[in-house]
C-alpha positions in Angstrom: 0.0 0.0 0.0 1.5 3.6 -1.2 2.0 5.5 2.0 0.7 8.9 1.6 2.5 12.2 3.2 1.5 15.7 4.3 4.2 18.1 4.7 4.7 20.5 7.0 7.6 24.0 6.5 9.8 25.9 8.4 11.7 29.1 7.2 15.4 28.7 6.6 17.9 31.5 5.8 15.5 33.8 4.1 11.8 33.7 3.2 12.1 32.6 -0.3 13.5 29.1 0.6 11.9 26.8 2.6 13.1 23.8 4.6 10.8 20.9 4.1 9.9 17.8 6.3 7.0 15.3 6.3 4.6 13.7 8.9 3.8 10.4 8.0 -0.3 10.3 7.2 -0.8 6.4 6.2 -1.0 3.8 8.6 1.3 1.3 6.4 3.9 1.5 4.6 5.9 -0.8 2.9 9.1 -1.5 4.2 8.1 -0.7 7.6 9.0 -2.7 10.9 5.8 -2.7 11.5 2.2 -1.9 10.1 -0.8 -0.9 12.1 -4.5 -0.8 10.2 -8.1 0.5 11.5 -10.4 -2.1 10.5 -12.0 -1.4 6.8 -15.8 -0.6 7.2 -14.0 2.6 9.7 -11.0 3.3 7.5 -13.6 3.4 4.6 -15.4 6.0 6.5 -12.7 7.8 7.9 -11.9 8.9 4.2 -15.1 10.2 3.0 -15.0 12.5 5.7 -14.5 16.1 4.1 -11.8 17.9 7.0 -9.2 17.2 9.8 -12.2 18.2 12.1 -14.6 16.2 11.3 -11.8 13.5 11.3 -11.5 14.6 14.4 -14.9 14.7 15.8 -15.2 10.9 14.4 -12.1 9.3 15.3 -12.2 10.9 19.2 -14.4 8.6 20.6 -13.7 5.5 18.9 -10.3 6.0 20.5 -11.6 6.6 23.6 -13.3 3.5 23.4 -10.5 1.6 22.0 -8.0 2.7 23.6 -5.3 -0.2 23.5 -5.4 0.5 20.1 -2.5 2.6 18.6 -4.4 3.0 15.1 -6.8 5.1 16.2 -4.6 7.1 17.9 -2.3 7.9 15.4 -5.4 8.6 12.6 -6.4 11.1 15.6 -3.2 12.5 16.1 -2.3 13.0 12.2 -6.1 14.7 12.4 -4.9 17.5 15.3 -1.7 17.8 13.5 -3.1 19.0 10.4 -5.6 21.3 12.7 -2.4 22.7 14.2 -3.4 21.5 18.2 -0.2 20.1 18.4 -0.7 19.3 22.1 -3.4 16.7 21.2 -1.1 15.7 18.1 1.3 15.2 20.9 -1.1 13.0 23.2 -2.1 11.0 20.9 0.9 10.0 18.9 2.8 9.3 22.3 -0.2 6.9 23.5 0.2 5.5 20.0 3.9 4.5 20.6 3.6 3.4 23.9 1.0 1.1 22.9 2.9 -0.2 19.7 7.0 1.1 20.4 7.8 -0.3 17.0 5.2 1.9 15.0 7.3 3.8 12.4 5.0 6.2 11.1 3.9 7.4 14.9 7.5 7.9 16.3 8.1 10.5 12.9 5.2 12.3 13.5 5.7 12.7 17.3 9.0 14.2 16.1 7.1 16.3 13.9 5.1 17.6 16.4 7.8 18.7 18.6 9.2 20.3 15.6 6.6 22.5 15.1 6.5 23.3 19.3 10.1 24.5 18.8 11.4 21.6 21.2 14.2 20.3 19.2 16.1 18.0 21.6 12.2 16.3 22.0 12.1 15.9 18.6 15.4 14.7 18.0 14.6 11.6 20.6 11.7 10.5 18.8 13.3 10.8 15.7 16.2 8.7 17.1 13.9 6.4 18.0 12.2 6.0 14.6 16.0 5.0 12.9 15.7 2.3 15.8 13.2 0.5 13.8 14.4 1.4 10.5 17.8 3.0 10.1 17.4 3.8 6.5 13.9 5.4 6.7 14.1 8.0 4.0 11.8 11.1 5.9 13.3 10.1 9.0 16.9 10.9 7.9 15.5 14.1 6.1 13.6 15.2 9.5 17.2 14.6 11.8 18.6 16.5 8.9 16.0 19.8 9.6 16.3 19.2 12.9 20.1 19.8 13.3 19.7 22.5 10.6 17.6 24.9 12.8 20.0 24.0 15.6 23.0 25.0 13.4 24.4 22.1 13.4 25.7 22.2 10.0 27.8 19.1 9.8 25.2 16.8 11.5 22.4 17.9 8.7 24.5 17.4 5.8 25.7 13.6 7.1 21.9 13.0 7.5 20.7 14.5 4.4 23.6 12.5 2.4 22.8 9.5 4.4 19.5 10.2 3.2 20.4 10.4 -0.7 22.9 7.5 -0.3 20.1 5.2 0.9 17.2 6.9 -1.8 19.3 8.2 -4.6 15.6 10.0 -5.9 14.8 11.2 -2.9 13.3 15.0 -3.6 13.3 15.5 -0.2 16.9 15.1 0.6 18.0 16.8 -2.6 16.0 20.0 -2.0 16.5 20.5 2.1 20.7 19.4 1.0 20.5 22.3 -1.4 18.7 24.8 0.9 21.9 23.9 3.4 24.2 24.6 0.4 22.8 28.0 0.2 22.3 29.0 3.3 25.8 28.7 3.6 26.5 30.9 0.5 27.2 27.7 -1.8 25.0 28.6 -4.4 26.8 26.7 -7.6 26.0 23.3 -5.0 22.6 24.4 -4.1 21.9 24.7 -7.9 23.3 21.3 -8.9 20.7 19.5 -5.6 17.8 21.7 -6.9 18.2 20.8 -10.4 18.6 17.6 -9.4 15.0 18.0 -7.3 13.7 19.2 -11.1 15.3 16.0 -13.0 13.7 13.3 -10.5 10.3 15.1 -11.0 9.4 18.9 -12.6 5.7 18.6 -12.0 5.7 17.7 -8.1 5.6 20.3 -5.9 9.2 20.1 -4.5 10.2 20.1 -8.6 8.2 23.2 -8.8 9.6 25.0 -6.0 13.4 23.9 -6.8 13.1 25.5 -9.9 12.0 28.9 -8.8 15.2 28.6 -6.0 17.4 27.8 -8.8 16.0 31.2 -11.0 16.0 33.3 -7.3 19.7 32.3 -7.3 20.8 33.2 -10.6 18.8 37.0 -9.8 20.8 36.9 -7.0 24.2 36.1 -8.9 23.5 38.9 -11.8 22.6 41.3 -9.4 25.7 40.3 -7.7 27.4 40.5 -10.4 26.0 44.2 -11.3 27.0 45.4 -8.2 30.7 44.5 -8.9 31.1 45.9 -12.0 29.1 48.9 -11.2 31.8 49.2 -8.5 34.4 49.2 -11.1 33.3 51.9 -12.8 33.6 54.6 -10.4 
């Protein structure tokens, strides 16, 4: 079964880049350690449902009911993620991998919820704890990766982000956040090459789309650069 993703942003060196990591939104995946499913008739359900609220509003007492579950409570965390309570979000997916300790999908997105509350070193733990059960997870590595980047850790998020594209040569992910590393340390011939390289997996997707405006920001950048310098001569 494909597993699906939502992605969530945080700002890097200046507002026209963005640093990408994902949340995990399916409850299987293949090549996980371990797979967790709601039964059919409520997964069936669950999907005609039109919002995060009223996934919400659906899901909240079925998991109160079954709690020993950990399905339920990761569909209801991934629901308060995506309505931004990340508190809940946090509740729930922590319930979810205390129940089930080998359940990828919910130790990412616990990380990704303490990712978006700012608490790094929290994030970072559950993160670790996701390689546990599979070292070579692609969005894991990309998520250590954004993690050590906003703590300026520069040489930590370029091991994980090449670890990353070692492992998944055609990983978007780790191409684009690699490049946005590149250039936010002024590297902007490197940041070009991961970008286009974003572009050459796949132009349509949305990562393709957004590598290719970074790559034309850059070369604005460079010929106003470039301008400046030879305005400079002239005088």
């Amino acid at each position: 079964m494909a597993q699906h993703i939502h992605s969530h942003r945080r700002t890097s060196f200046m507002a026209a880049f963005l640093l990408t990591t994902l949340i995990l939104a399916g409850t299987t995946s293949v090549g996980f350690a371990a797979s967790y499913e709601l039964p059919a008739d409520t997964k069936a359900k669950l999907e005609q449902l039109p919002d995060a609220r009223t996934k919400a509003e659906f899901l909240e007492p079925l998991a109160a009911t079954l709690d020993a579950d950990p399905a339920y409570h990761f569909e209801l965390g991934n629901a308060y993620f995506d309505l931004s309570q990340f508190e809940k979000a946090e509740q729930h997916f922590q319930r979810a991998t205390g129940l089930a300790p080998d359940y990828l999908a919910a130790s990412v997105n616990l990380g990704s919820v303490y990712d978006e509350l700012g608490r790094l070193d929290d994030a970072l733990g559950a993160y670790r704890a996701a390689l546990k059960i599979d070292p070579d997870e692609e969005k894991t590595l990309c998520n250590i990766g954004g993690v050590f980047f906003q703590k300026r850790q520069i040489s930590q998020a370029m091991t994980s982000f090449q670890k990353a594209i070692e492992k998944h040569p055609d990983s978007q992910l780790a191409h684009y956040n690699l490049a946005i590393l590149f250039a936010d340390s002024k590297i902007y011939g490197e940041a070009i090459v991961e970008w286009q390289k974003v572009v050459d997996i796949d132009a349509a997707s949305d990562l393709g789309s957004r590598s290719a405006d970074n790559i034309e920001i850059i070369k604005q950048m460079q010929e106003v650069d470039l301008g400046d310098d030879h305005s400079g001569h002239d005088h």
